[in-house]
C-alpha positions in Angstrom: -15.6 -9.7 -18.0 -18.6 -7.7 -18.2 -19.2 -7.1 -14.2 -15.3 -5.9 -13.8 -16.3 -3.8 -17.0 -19.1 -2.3 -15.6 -17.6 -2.2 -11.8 -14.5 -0.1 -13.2 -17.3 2.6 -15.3 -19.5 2.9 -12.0 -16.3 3.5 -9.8 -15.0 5.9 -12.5 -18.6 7.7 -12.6 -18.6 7.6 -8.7 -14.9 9.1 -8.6 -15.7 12.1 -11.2 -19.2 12.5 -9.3 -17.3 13.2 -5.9 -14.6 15.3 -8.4 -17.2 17.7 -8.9 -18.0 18.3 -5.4 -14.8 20.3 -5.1 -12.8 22.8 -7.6 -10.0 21.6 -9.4 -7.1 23.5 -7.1 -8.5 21.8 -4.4 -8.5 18.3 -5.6 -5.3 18.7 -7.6 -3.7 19.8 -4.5 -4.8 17.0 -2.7 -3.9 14.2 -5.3 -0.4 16.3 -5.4 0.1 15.7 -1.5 -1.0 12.1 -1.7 1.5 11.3 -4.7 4.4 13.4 -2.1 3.3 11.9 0.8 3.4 8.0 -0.5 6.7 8.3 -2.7 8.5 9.4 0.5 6.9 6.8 2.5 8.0 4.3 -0.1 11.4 5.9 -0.6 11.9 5.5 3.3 11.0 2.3 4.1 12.7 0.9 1.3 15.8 2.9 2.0 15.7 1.6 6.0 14.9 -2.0 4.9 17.7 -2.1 1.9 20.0 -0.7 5.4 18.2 -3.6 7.2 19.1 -6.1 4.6 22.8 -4.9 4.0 22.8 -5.2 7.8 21.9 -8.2 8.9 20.0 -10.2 6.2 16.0 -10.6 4.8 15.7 -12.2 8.6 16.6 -9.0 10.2 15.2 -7.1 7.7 11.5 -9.1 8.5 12.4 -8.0 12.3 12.8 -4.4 11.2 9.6 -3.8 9.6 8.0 -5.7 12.3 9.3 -3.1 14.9 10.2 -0.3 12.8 7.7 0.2 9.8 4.8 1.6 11.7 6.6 4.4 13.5 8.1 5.5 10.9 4.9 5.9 9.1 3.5 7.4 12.6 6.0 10.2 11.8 5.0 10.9 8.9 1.4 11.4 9.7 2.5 13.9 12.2 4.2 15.7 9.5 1.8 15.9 6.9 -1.1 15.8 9.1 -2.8 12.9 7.8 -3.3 8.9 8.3 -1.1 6.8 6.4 -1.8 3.3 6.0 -1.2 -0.2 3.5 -3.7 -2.1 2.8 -4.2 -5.8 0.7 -5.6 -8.4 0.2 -3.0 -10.4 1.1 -1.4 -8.5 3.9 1.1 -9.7 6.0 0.3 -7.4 9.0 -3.1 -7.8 10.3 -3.8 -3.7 10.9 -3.3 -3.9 6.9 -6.3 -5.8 6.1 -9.1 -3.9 3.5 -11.1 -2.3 6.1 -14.1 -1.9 4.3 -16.6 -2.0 1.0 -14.7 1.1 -0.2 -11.1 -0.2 0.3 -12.5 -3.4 -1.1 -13.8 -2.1 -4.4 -10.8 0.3 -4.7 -8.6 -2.7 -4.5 -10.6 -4.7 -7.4 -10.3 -1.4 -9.2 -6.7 -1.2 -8.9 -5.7 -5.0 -9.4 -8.3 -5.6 -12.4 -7.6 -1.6 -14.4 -3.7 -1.3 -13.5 -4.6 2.0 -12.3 -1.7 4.4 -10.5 -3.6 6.3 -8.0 -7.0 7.5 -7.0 -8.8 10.9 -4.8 -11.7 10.0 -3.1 -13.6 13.5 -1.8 -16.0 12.6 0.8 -18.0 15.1 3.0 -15.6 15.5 5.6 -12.1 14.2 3.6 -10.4 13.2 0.9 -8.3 9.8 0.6 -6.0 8.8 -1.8 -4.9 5.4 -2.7 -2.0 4.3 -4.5 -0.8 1.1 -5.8 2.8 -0.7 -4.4 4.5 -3.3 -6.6 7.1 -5.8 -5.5 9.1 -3.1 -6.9 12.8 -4.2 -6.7 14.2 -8.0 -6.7 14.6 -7.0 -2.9 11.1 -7.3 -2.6 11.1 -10.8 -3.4 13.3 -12.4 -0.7 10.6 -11.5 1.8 7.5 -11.7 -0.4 8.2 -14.1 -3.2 7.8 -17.7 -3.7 8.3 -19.0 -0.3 9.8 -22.4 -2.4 12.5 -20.3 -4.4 13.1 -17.0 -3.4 12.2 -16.9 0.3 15.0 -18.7 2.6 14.2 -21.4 5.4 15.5 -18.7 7.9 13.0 -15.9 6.2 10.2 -18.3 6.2 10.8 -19.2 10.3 11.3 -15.6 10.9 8.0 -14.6 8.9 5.9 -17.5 10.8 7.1 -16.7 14.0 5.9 -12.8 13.4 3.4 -13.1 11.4 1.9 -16.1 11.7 -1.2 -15.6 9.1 0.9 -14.0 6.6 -0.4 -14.0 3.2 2.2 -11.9 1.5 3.9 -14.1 -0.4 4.2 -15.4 -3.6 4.7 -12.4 -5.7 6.5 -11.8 -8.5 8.8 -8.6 -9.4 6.5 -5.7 -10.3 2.6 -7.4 -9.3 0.7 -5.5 -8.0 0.9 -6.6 -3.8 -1.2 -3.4 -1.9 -1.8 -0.3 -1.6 -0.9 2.9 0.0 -4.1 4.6 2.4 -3.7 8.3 2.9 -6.6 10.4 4.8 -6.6 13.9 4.9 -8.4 16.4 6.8 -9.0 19.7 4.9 
């Protein structure tokens, strides 16, 4: 308890430290266009795989974000001129893996402090992070317990396209990733 308690006050003191580097329109506007940029990356996907689902079922809905997800996050980093990306520990997709210490120790940060959302300012950018939850019971039949919520048909779909998925066994509102956005001032 006392290491997460002393992680969480050093990345605090770490985040505030790099706060400083920067005035407060700046940041502000940054931590603005991250929250914008990830609610309509959220809102989108999981208006195109609700569509998916009404369509053709969690199976073709699996398919969709297999093909579908990344370009339509591709077009939104055209748009706002940045790199959105998901990251967990227990991605499903392997180009969603924690890439490094810092998305590592963000990640503890997020799923030990139920924090919301985080600006980091380094020299040359600024990335902010933001938690995802299995949000809607939706969520589930794709990423819940593969025993009870997952069907034999999602599970075959999910093996045969992911084959090292580890995004499963989630319940409705856990904590399951996060969103990655890097901007370029």
């Amino acid at each position: 308890m006392y290491r997460k308690l002393l992680f969480a006050g050093m990345l605090v003191l770490s985040l505030s430290t790099c706060k400083q580097g920067i005035d407060k329109e700046t940041y502000t506007k940054f931590q603005t266009r991250g929250n914008e940029v990830t609610n309509l990356a959220q809102g989108t996907l999981l208006a195109k795989v609700g569509s998916a689902i009404q369509q053709g079922g969690p199976e073709y809905a699996v398919e969709f974000c297999n093909l579908k997800a990344g370009n339509i996050v591709d077009s939104l980093n055209q748009v706002y001129n940045c790199t959105i990306s998901r990251v967990s520990e227990k991605n499903r997709n392997p180009e969603n893996e924690l890439k490094d210490k810092i998305d590592e120790d963000i990640w503890r940060a997020f799923s030990t402090n139920n924090q919301s959302d985080t600006l980091l300012v380094g020299k040359n950018n600024f990335v902010y992070y933001k938690r995802i939850n299995t949000a809607m019971p939706a969520c589930l039949k794709c990423h819940g317990n593969p025993e009870t919520d997952i069907t034999a048909a999602t599970k075959e779909k999910l093996m045969t396209l992911y084959p090292n998925d580890l995004a499963v066994g989630y319940k409705l509102n856990e904590f399951r990733g996060l969103w990655k956005v890097e901007f370029m001032p």
